[in-house]
C-alpha positions as CSV (number, residue, x, y, z in Angstrom):
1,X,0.0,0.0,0.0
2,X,1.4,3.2,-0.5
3,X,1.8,6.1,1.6
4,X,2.8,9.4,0.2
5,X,3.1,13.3,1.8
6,X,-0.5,15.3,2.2
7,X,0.5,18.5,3.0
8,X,-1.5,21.7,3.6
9,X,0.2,24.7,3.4
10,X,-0.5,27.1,6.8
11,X,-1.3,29.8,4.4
12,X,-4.4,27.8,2.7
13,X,-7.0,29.8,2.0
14,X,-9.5,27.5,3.8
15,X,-8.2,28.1,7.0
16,X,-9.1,31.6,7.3
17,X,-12.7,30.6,7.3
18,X,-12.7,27.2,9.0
19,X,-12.8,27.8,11.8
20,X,-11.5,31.3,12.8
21,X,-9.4,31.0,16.2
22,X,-8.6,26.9,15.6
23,X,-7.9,26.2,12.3
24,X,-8.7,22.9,10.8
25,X,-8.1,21.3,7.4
26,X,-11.8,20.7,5.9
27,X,-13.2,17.1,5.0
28,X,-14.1,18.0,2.2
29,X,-10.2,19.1,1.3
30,X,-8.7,16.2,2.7
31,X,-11.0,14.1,0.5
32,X,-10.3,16.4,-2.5
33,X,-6.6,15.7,-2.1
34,X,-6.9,12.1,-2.0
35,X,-9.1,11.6,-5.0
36,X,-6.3,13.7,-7.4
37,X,-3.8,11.7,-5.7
38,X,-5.0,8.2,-6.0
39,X,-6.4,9.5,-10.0
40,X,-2.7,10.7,-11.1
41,X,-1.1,7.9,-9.0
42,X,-3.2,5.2,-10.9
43,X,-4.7,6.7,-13.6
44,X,-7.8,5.7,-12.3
45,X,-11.5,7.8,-12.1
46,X,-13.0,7.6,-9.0
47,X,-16.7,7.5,-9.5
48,X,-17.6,8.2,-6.1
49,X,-17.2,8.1,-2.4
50,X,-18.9,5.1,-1.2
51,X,-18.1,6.1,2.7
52,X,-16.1,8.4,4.7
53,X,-15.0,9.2,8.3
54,X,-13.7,12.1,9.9
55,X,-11.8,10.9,13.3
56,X,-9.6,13.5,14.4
57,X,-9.3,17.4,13.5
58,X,-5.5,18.3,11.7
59,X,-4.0,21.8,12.0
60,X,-2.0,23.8,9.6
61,X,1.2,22.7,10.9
62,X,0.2,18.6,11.0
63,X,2.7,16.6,8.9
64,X,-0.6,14.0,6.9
65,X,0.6,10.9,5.2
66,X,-2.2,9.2,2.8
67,X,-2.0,5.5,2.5
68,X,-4.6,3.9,-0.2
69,X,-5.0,0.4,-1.3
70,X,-6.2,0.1,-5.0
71,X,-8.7,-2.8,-5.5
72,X,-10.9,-3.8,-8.5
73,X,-13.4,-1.6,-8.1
74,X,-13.1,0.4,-5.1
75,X,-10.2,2.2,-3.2
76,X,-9.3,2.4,0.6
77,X,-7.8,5.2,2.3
78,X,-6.4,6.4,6.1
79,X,-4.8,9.5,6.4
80,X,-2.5,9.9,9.2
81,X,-0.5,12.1,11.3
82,X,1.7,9.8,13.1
83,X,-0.1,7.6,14.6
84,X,-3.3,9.6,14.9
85,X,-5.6,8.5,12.3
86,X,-7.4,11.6,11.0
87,X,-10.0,10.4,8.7
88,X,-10.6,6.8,6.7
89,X,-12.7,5.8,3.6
90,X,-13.4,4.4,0.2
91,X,-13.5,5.3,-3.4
92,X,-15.4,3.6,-6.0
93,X,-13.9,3.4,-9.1
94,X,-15.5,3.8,-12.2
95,X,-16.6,1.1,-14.8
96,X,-13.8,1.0,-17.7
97,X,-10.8,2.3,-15.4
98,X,-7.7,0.8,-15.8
99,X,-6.6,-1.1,-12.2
């Protein structure tokens, strides 16, 4: 499986606005990021999030690691800082993809 960098810059525009006095990286960026990565990686399209969970908040300044496991038709996902697992989930990947 791998597991590759997921950085957020501290300057990211999405923390100004989410949330103002304890900045968090947003779910929906976090997921964002993982579907390009997984997509360039593999040369895959993801047709969908079939289920995703948000376990612990990360900061600006938390060092994320993605690690993804490609199957037939779907693709798993935990994203980490450390040991803290920040959010998990799975991909569905769309009919005619390569895998």
């Amino acid at each position: 499986m791998p597991i590759v960098p997921l950085p957020f810059e501290s300057d990211h525009p999405a923390f100004a606005g989410h949330f103002p006095g304890r900045p968090i990286v947003p779910g929906v960026q976090l997921l964002d990021r993982t579907q390009r990565i997984v997509e360039s990686q593999y040369g895959l399209t993801l047709a969908g999030l079939q289920v995703a969970k948000f376990l612990s908040p990360a900061g600006p300044n938390d060092a994320l690691e993605l690690e993804y496991e490609v199957a037939e038709n779907h693709v798993r996902f935990e994203i980490r800082c450390g040991t803290r697992r920040i959010a998990t989930g799975k991909f569905l990947v769309a009919d005619g993809s390569p895998t």
